[in-house]
N, C-alpha and C positions, 0 to 999 in steps of 0.2 A: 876664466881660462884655467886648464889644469896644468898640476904642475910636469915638468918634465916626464916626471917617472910615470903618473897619468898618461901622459901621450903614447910613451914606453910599450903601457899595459895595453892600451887599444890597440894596438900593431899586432903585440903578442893574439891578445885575442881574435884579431881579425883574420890571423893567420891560421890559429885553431880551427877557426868555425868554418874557414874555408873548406878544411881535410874534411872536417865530420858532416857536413850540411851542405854545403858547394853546391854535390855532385845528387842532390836527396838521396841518398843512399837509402839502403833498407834499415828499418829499425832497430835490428840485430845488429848494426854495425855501427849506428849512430851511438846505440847505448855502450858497447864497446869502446867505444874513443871516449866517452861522454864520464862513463863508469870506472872504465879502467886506466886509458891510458893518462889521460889528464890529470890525474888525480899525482902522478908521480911526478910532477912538476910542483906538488904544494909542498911545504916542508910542515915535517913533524913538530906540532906545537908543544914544546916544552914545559911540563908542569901539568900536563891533562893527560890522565889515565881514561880507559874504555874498557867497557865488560859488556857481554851479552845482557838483554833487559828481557825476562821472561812474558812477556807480552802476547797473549792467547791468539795465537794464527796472523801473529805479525813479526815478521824479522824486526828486530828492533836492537839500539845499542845506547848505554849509558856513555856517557862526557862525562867527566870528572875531574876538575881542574882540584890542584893543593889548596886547601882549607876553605872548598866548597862550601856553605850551609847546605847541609843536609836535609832540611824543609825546604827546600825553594828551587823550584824548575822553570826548567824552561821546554818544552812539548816544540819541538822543531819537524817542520814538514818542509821537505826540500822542494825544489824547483826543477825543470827538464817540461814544459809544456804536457805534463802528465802523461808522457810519451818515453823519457828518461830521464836519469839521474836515478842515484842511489844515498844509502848512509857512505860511502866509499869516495862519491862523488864530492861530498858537501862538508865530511868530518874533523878537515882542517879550520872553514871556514865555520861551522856553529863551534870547535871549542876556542877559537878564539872571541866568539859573542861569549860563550859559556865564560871564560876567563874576565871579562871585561866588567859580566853581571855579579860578578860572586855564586855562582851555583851551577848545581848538576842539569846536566841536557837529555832528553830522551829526545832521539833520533827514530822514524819510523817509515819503514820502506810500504807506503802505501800502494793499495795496486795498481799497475797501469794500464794504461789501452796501449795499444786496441784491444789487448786480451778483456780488459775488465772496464767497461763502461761506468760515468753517472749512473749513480751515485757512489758507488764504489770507492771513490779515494772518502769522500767527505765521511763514510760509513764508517772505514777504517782511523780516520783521525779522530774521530768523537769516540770510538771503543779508544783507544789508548785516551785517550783524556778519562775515560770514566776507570780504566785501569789504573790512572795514578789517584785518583780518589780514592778506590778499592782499597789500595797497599796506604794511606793514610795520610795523603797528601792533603792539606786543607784549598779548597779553590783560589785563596786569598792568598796563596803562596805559589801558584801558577801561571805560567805566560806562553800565550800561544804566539808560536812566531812562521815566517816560512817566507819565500822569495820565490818571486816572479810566478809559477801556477801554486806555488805552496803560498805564496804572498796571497794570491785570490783563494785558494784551499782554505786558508787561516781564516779570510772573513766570511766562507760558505761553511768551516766548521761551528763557528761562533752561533748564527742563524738557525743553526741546525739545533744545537743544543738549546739554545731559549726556547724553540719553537719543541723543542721536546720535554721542559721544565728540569733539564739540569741547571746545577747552580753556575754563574759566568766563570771563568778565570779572571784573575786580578785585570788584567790588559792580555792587548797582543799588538804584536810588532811584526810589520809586513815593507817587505823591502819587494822595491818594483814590481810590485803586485798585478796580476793578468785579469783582471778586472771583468773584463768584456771580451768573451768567445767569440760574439758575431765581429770584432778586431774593428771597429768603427771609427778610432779616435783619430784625431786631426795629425796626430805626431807618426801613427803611421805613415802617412804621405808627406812628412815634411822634415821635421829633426830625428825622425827615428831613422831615417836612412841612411843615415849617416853612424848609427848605433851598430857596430862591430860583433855587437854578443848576439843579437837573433833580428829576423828580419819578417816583416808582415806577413809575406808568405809561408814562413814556417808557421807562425801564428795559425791557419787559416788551417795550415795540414793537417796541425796536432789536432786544435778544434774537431775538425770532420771525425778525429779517430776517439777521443774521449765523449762527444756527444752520442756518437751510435745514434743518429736519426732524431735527437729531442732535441728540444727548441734552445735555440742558442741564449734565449733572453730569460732563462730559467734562474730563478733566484742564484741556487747551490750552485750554478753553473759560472755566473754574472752578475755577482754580488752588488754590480751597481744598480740592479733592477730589483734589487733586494731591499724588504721595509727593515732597517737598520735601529728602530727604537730597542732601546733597552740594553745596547750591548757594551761591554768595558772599554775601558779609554784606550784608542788607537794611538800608532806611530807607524807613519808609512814615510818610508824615504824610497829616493825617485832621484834618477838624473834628470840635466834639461837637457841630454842629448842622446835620449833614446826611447826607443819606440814603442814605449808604455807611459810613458811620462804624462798622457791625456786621460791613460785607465786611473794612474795615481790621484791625480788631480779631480775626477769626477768621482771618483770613490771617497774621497777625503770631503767631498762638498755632499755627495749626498748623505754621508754621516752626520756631517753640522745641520744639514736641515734636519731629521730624523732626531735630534739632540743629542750624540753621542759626544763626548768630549775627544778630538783628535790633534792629535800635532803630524803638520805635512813638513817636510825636509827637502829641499830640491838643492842635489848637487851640482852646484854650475859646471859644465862641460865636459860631465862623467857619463857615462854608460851604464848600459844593464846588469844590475847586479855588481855593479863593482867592490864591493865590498872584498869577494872574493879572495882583491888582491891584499888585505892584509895582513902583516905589518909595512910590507916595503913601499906600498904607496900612500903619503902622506894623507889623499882626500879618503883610501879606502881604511887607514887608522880610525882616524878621525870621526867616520860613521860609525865603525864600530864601537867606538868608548863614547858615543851617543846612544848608543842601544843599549850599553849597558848601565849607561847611569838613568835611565827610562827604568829598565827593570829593576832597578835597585831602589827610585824612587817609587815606582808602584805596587811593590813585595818589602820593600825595607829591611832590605839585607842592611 
């Protein structure tokens, strides 16, 4: 069960996603409430600085928490069904991962559809991964992270780069990860309806708008149909009451068969993304100072 303030947040959210998705609105207005409005509901995380991150044809921004290590990132790709969201959207919620891991965050506003189809986001997250190489990052001191289509983003950029003989990053960590485009999972139809942050059908919308016509069972697209040997040790956390929680779960299994080493996390009676709501909700604290002692054990801050 969650706790009070859990329950709290689900309301709040449900009410959110009412205004911006309810009505499908146009994309222009969804990324409006998604981008902008929303975001002044989060409070300014205390002790994290942000500076523009010169990153070659990519909007991008530095997190900076006080007595960051300086070697050790974290490469964050946000979430919005590759349809919206921004650095604006998400900047509260990565410096608070940022804060919890010991290090600096690059934030990267990959492109989205419908303007910019597959392959398009996965293109732009592997150029900023090979940009913090560039500038002198070592691989062993990197972490790819991202939620919900940046969750499934994170394990289509990984795939990407093996399959093009860059070296891995250390791990990556994928929070409610969108697994599966063609949206097949059993929790769509049963405890994800009850999941207040996004619902099957938006699932289904965004898909048709980031696919442009290719197949929905495309590795980079649906990393669960993806052969997963070889890649860094995973951490995927996932509510049990929301409507990816089956993409989690089949993503996390097909890693163990492929040999990946993964840790699966399921929050009892949380939602999409909840994370979000940290510090004031106890279960959305609590993931996050698990994502960062993940990255501190697999970077050794």
């Amino acid at each position: 069960m969650p706790s009070l303030r859990g329950s709290s947040a689900k309301v709040l959210v449900r009410t959110l996603m009412l205004l911006m998705l309810g009505s499908h609105g146009p994309v222009k207005y969804q990324r409006f409430l998604f981008n902008s409005v929303v975001p002044l509901l989060a409070l300014k995380v205390k002790g994290v600085g942000s500076e523009p991150a010169d990153v070659p044809g990519i909007p991008a921004e530095w997190l900076i928490p006080d007595k960051a290590a300086s070697d050790k990132v974290l490469l964050y790709l946000h979430g919005g069904g590759y349809v919206i969201g921004n650095i604006n959207s998400h900047r509260a919620m990565v410096s608070q991962i940022a804060m919890a891991a010991g290090c600096r965050a690059l934030m990267i506003e990959y492109r989205l559809a419908p303007e910019h189809k597959l392959p398009a986001a996965v293109e732009d997250a592997a150029s900023a991964y090979r940009w913090l190489l560039a500038q002198g990052y070592e691989p062993g001191n990197v972490v790819i992270a991202g939620d919900s289509a940046g969750g499934g983003l994170t394990a289509a950029t990984l795939v990407y780069l093996r399959d093009a003989g860059d070296p891995p990053p250390a791990a990556a960590m994928m929070l409610s990860p969108w697994a599966d485009l063609e949206v097949t999972g059993e929790s769509c139809r049963t405890v994800g309806r009850r999941d207040p942050m996004v619902k099957s059908d938006h699932l289904k919308r965004w898909a048709v708008m980031y696919l442009g016509g290719k197949e929905p069972r495309d590795p980079l697209a649906s990393p669960i149909h993806a052969d997963l040997t070889g890649l860094p040790p995973l951490l995927i956390h996932v509510g049990t009451c929301e409507v990816l929680l089956d993409d989690a779960r089949r993503l996390a299994e097909k890693a163990r068969e492929d040999g990946v080493p993964v840790e699966l996390y399921e929050c009892d009676g949380m939602f999409h993304v909840w994370q979000f709501f940290s510090p004031m909700v106890p279960e959305s604290k609590d993931a996050v100072q698990r994502l960062g002692r993940f990255y501190r054990d697999k970077v050794g801050v």
